[in-house]
C-alpha positions, 0 to 999 in steps of 0.5 A: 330411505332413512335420513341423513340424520337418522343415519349419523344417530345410528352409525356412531352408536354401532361403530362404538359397540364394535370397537369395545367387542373388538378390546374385549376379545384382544383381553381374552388372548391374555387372559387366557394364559390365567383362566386355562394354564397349560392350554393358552393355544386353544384359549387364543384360537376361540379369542380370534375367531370372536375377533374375525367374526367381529371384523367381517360385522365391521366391514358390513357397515357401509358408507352411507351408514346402511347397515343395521344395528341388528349384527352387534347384539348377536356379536355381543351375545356370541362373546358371551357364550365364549366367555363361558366357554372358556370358563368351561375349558379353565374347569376341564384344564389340569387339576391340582393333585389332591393331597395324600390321605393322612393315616388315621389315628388309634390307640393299641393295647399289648395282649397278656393273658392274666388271671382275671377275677369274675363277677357274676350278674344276677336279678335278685329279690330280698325276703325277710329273714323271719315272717311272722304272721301274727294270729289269734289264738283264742276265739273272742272279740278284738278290743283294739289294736295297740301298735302304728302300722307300718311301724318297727315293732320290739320284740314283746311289744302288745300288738293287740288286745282282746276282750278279757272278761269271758276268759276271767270268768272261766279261769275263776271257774277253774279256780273252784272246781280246784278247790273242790278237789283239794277238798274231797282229796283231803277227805280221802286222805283223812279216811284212809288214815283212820282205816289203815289202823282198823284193818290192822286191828281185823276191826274193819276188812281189807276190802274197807282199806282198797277202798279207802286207798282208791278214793284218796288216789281217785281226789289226788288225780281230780286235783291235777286235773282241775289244776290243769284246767286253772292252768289252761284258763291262765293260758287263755287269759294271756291269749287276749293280749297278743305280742309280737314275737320278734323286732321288726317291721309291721305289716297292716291290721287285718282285723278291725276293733270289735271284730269278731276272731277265732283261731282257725279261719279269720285269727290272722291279725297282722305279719311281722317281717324281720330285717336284720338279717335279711336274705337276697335270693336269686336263681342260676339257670340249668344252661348256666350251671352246665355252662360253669361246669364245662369251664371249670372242667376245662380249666377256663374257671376257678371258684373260690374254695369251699365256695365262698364268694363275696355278694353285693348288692345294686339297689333300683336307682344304681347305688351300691348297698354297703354290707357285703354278703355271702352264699348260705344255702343253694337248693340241691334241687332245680325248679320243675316250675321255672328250671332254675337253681335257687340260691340265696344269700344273707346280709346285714341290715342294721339300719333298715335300708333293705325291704322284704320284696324288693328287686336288686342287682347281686353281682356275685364276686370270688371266681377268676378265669385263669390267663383270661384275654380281656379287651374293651368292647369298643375293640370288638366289631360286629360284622354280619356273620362274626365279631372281628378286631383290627390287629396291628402288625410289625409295619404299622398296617391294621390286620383284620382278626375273627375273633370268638367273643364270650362274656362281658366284664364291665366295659370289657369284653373275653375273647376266648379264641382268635388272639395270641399273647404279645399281639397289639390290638387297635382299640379307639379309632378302629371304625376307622381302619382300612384292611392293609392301610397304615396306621397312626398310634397315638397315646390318647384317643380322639374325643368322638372314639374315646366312650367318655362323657362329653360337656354337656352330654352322658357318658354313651357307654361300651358299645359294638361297632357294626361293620362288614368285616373284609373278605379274604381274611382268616379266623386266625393268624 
């Protein structure tokens, strides 16, 4: 048995654990009109449950102070998972209504149906208008060349020179054997002049006169000839300095100084390119040109008359080049090799800017399509089967339309079927449209919808949306 001293120690611990739990569980009835609204029975019922359960632990004490202080820790305990019950009530209580979705916002443009110029997109490559290959023409030994590769070459300008004194010597050989016929051809002459009175005179025969006659026209003729030969030897000579042709940009040397050169196999030198004009080809493929074909038939094309289009050109780095272009010769013939149709176009290159050989952009301008339909890309949807735009109605509510989708033009985007003139189509915010659910139309697009550039960014560009187009809905209204 526990002392009295013990006993007075434990009991007034016990009693005061007691009386705390029983104000505890009194504040649970009143704050269960706050916790749980709408249910403060239920809330009130677990409050005095706890407090009869604490009540009956109360009476366990007896009057000697017996009782042990092992029923107030459960009694606390259980407060606690009540507690947390109640908390558990207050989240399954009434919940607040949520507030109703607001419409989402867009932006619409009217459909007209307009003539609308057409630019053609081709990759294109420049050529020199003039290459030269600069060669040998005379068999001999390179001296030296006279130019600065790579350089821009005037038209007359010495490109190179050859060794000259073999071609000397035989133009003064040339020079001999002429003056030799000069002279037999004068001996002629004067022999003819003494036996034309002789025969007259029946002093000599007429054969004596043929004779005569044949050897003055025999010298003249040898005196042509050796006059041509003086003439070729001056040609040789002229060939050891060897000019360029035309003003443009030199290529590099392909004969050394003192190589040995001849005209046939290793005479060529150089090449000269010229650059003003040039040309810009570029090929139309057979699926292209059938395609233009059909639409101009069909009305859905116009070219320009007499076909003359207006060509410009988009260099490597996106700049556009600043002479304008046209078509001077399109091939009647299509490739058997790549099944294209080559066409070509010339420009003016005062300043050089363009180079034989390289890859631009030619954007071939001058066709319209009559009452074309042109809407943004960022318009268009793709679902899986089909492209697809949001159509606003008279109440506001988006309308789901297939659409037929055929080139693009720019940023923008021709719908060949599926649209009707007057018809509002939703343009930024449509990835955000639901099929029947109201609209908002503002003037001006969100940032996040509107493809512009944003601080510190780049401009993203006109892209299509992919997106499940919603079942139930016709190619057209």
């Amino acid at each position: 048995m526990k002392s009295p001293d013990a006993i007075s120690g434990i009991a007034p611990m016990n009693m005061a654990s007691v009386a705390r739990a029983l104000r505890l569980s009194r504040a649970l009835v009143t704050a269960s009109h706050v916790i749980v609204p709408g249910r403060p029975t239920h809330a009130r019922r677990l409050a005095a449950q706890s407090t009869r359960l604490l009540a009956l632990h109360s009476h366990a004490l007896d009057a000697t102070g017996n009782a042990s202080v092992a029923p107030v820790r459960p009694t606390l305990t259980l407060l606690v998972t009540l507690l947390a019950l109640l908390a558990f009530v207050a989240g399954c209580g009434k919940k607040e209504a949520l507030p109703a979705a607001s419409a989402p916002e867009v932006t619409v443009m009217t459909i007209t149906p307009r003539d609308t110029p057409v630019v053609f997109e081709f990759t294109a490559q420049t050529e020199s208008s003039r290459e030269v290959q600069i060669r040998a023409r005379v068999d001999g030994f390179l001296d030296r060349r006279t130019y600065v590769e790579g350089s821009l070459v005037k038209s007359g300008e010495t490109m190179f020179l050859m060794d000259r004194k073999p071609f000397e010597a035989a133009l003064q050989t040339a020079k001999g054997q002429l003056s030799q016929q000069q002279a037999r051809y004068q001996v002629a002459k004067a022999n003819l002049a003494r036996v034309q009175p002789l025969v007259a005179q029946n002093a000599l025969s007429k054969k004596d006169l043929d004779d005569a006659v044949g050897g003055e026209a025999q010298a003249a003729a040898a005196v042509i000839a050796a006059k041509g030969e003086v003439d070729t030897a001056l040609l040789n000579l002229s060939y050891t300095t060897i000019k360029s042709p035309l003003t443009g940009l030199s290529s590099f040397a392909k004969q050394q100084d003192g190589s040995y050169v001849t005209a046939t196999q290793s005479g060529l030198l150089t090449t000269v390119y010229q650059l003003n004009p040039i040309w810009v080809n570029f090929s139309v493929s057979e699926n292209e040109m059938l395609r233009y074909r059909d639409q101009i038939a069909t009305g859905h094309l116009r070219f320009p008359p007499e076909n003359n289009f207006t060509v410009s050109l988009v260099l490597a780095d996106g700049s556009v080049y600043a002479e304008h272009g046209s078509i001077d010769f399109a091939n009647p013939a299509f490739s058997t090799e790549t099944g294209t149709f080559l066409v070509r176009a010339v420009f003016d290159n005062p300043k050089a800017v363009l180079r034989p050989g390289q890859f631009v952009r030619a954007r071939v301008a001058g066709a319209i399509r009559p009452n074309a339909i042109l809407v943004p890309q960022r318009a268009v949807l793709q679902g899986s089967k089909s492209h697809f735009l949001w159509v606003v109605d008279a109440e506001s509510k988006g309308r789901q339309r297939v659409v037929e989708v055929g080139e693009w033009q720019g940023d923008d985007w021709f719908i060949t079927d599926g649209l009707k003139p007057g018809e509002r189509v939703v343009v930024d915010g449509a990835i955000r449209v639901t099929a029947g659910a109201p609209l908002k139309i503002v003037d001006r697009p969100a940032v996040a919808d509107s493809g512009q550039q944003e601080p510190g960014g780049q401009a993203s560009g006109p892209k299509t949306a992919a997106t499940e187009p919603v079942s139930g809905t016709s190619a057209s209204q």
